[in-house]
C-alpha positions as CSV (number, residue, x, y, z in Angstrom):
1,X,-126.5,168.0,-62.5
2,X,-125.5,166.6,-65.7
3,X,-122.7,167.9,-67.5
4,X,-121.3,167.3,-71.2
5,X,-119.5,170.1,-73.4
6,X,-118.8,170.3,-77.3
7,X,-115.9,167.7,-78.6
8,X,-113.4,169.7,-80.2
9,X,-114.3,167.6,-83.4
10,X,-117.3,168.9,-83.8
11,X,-118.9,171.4,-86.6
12,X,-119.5,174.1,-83.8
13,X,-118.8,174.1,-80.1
14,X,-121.8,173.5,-78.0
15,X,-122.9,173.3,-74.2
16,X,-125.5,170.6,-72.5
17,X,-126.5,171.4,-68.9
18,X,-129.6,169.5,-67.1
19,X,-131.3,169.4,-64.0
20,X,-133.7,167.5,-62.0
21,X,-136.2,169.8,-60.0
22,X,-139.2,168.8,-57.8
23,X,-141.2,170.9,-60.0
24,X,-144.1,170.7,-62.8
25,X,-143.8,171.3,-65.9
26,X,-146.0,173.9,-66.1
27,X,-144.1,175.6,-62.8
28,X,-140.3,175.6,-64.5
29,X,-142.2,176.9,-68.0
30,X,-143.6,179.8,-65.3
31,X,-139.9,180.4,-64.5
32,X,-138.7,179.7,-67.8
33,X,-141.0,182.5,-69.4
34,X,-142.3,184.6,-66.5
35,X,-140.2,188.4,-67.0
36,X,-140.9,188.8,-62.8
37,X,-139.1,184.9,-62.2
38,X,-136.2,185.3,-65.2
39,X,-134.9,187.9,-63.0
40,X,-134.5,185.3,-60.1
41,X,-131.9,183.2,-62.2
42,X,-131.1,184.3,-65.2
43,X,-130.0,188.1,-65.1
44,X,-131.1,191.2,-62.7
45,X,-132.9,192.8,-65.8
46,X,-134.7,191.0,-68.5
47,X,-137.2,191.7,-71.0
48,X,-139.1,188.5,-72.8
49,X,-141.9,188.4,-75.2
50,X,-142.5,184.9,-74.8
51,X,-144.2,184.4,-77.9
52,X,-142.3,183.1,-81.7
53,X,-140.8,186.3,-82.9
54,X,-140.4,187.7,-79.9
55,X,-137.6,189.9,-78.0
56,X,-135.4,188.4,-75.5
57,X,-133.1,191.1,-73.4
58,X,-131.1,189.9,-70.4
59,X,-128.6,192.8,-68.7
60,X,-126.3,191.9,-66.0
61,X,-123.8,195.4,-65.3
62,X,-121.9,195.7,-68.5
63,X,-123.0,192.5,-69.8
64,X,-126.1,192.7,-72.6
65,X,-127.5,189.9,-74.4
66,X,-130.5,190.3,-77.1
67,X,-132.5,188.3,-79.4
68,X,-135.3,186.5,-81.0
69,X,-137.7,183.5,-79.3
70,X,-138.0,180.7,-81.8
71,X,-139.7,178.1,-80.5
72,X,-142.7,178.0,-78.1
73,X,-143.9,174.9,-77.3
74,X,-145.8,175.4,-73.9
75,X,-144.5,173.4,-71.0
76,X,-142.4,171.3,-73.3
77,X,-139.7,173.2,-75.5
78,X,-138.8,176.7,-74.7
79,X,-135.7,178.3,-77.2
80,X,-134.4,181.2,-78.6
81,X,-131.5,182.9,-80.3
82,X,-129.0,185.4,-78.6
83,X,-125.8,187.4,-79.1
84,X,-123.6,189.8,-77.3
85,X,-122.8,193.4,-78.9
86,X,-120.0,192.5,-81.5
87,X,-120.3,188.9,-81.3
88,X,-121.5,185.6,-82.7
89,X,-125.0,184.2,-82.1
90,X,-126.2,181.5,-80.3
91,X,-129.2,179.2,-80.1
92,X,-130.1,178.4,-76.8
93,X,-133.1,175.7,-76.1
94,X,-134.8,174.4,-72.9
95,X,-136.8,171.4,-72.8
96,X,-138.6,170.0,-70.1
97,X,-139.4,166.1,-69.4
98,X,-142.3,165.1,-66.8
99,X,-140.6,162.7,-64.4
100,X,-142.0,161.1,-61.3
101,X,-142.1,164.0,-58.8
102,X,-140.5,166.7,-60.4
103,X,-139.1,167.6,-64.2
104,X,-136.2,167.5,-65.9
105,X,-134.6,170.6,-67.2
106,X,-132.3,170.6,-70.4
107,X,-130.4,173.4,-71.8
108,X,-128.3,173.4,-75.1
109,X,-126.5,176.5,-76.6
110,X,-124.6,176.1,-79.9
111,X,-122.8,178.8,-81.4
112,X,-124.0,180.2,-84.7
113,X,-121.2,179.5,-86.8
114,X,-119.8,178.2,-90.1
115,X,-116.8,176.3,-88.9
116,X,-115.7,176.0,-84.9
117,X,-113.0,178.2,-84.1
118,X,-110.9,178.8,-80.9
119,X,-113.0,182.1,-80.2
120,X,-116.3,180.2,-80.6
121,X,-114.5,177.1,-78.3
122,X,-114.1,179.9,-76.2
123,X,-117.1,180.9,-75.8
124,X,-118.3,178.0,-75.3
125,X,-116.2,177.3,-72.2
126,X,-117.5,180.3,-70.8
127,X,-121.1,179.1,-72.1
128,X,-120.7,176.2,-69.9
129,X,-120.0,178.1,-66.4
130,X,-122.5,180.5,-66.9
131,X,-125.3,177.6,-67.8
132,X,-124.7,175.5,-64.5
133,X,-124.8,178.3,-62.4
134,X,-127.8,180.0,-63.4
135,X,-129.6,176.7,-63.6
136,X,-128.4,176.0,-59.9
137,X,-130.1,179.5,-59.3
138,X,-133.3,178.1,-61.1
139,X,-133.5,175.4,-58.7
140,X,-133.1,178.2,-55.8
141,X,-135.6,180.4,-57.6
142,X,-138.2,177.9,-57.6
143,X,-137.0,176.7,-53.8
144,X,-137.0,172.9,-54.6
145,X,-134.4,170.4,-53.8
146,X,-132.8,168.6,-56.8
147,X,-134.4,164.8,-57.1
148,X,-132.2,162.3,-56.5
């Protein structure tokens, strides 16, 4: 898994996680977009309209995050916004690159924001953690071994 996290010279803080699965395309945009798989990896309760201008709900316990979907580019580009009660937004995309014998798996969330801060840093850092586990639970989900 590839890691990199926001410099703290940057506009706004931001998170990179990636992947390699032995999966299609098409069968991580199923996971990516599917209301029955999201629950797999990315939270025990989530709602998705999957199409641009759509909701996006995802409930773990206490923890609630909704938004909009923005972009929908069908087995290629997946992203949407998203924000905690009382907090800043984020945008979050996914893309997906065809590689020999599986896909890659790329996701970016960037704070909202006019100017970094240490809250939005913050967030970040805890941005990053929850990203590389979930996507570790996407490879579970779709029971394939990471490529090489």
């Amino acid at each position: 898994m590839k890691l990199r996290d926001a410099k703290s010279d940057t506009a706004a803080p931001w998170v990179e996680r990636e992947t390699l699965v032995e999966a299609t395309p098409e069968e991580v945009w199923e996971a990516l977009t599917d209301e029955d798989l999201l629950v797999e990896w990315m939270g025990p309760e989530v709602e998705l309209d999957p199409t641009e201008g759509g909701e996006i709900a995802v409930r773990d316990g206490d923890d609630e995050r909704a938004g909009t979907v923005e972009t929908v580019e069908e087995n290629e580009r997946f992203a949407f916004t998203w924000s905690r009660p009382g907090e800043g937004e984020s945008f979050v995309e996914f893309t997906i690159e065809a590689l020999p014998g599986g896909s890659r798996v790329t996701v970016v969330e960037t704070p909202i924001a006019s100017a970094a801060t240490d809250t939005a840093a913050g967030s970040a850092a805890v941005a990053a953690g929850g990203w590389e586990s979930r996507l570790a639970r996407l490879r579970h989900s779709l029971r394939l071994a990471p490529v090489a």
